[in-house]
C-alpha positions, -999 to +999 in steps of 0.1 A: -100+115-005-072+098+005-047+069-019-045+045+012-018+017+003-018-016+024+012-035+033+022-066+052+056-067+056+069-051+022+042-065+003+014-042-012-017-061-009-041-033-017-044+004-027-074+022-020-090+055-023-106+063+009-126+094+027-112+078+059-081+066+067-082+034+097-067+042+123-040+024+147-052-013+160-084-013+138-093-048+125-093-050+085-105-076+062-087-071+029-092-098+003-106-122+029-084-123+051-085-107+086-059-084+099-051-054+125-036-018+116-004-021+128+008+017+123-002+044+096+028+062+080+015+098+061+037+101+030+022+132+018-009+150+019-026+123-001-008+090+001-006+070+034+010+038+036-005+015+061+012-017+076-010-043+089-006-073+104-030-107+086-041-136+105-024-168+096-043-194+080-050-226+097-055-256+071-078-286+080-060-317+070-089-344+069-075-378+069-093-401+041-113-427+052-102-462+039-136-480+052-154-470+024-126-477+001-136-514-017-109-538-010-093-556-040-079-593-036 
């Protein structure tokens, strides 16, 4: 078993303990959010830090519709 941490950048977004460790340009999906391995980095026999790269989040902005809005005189 391995304690795999995940980073983006310098931020740990999760530490698992896994039999198998993902290997370089493997898609993830770590809390929701899809991502790629980006590299793998062994720091001992047990710890492996790997950096992965998240999909940026597109936001839907719905415009309000004023038709159904009553109209005050």
């Amino acid at each position: 078993m391995f304690a795999v941490h995940f980073f983006e950048n310098k931020n740990l977004l999760l530490t698992q303990l896994l039999n198998r460790v993902p290997s370089v340009g493997e898609d993830l999906k770590i809390k929701g959010r899809k991502g790629k391995v980006s590299s793998v980095n062994s720091i001992d026999e047990k710890n492996i830090h790997v950096q992965i790269i998240l999909e940026t989040v597109k936001k839907n902005n719905l415009k309000a519709d004023n038709s159904k809005l009553k109209k005050r005189k």
